[in-house]
N, C-alpha and C positions, 0 to 999 in steps of 0.2 A: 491415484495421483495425490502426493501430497504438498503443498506450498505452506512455506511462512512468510508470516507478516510483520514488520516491527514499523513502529512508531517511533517518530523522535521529537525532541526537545515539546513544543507548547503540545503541539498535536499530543505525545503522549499522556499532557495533560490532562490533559480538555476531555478524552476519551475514557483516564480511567486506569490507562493498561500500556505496555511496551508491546507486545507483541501478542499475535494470536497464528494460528494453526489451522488451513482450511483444506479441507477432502473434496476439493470438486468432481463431478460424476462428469464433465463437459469440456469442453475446451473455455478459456475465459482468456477477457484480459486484464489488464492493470486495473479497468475501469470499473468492470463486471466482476471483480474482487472486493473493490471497498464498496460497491453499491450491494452485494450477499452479504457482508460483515456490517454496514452500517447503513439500513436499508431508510431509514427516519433521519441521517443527517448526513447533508451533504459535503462532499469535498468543500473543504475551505479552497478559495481562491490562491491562485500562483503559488501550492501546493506540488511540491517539487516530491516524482517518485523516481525511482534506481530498482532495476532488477539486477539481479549478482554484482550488486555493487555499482553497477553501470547504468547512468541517465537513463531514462526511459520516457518513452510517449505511455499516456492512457491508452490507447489502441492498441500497444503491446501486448503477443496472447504468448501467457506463463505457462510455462511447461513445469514436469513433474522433477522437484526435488529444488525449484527455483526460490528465492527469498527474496520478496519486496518489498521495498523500504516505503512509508511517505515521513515528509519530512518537509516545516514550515521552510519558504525562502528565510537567511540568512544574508546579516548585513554582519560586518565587521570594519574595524578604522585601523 
């Protein structure tokens, strides 16, 4: 099973990196992704994620070939 991951705008920052690539051996979900990839820092708050593009809950469990987005809330005027 393969998943990616992308970062956007501050989060991409703050972290480093746009995107990364993970092999889980298990079933996971949105949550149990960023907590294998960033085990010493936690979700920022009202941290908005999308699987294939589409909103998503943390609870959400990602299947093989899926792309999960996080991505800071967004204000605009």
């Amino acid at each position: 099973m393969t998943v990616s991951i992308k970062y956007f705008a501050s989060l991409r920052d703050r972290l480093g990196r746009a995107e990364d690539r993970l092999n889980p051996a298990e079933t996971m979900t949105v949550a149990d992704i960023w907590q294998a990839l960033w085990p010493e820092t936690p979700l920022p708050p009202n941290t908005l994620v999308a699987v294939n593009l589409e909103y998503a809950e943390l609870a959400q469990v990602v299947r093989d070939g899926d792309e999960v987005g996080f991505f800071p809330p967004v204000t605009g005027g």
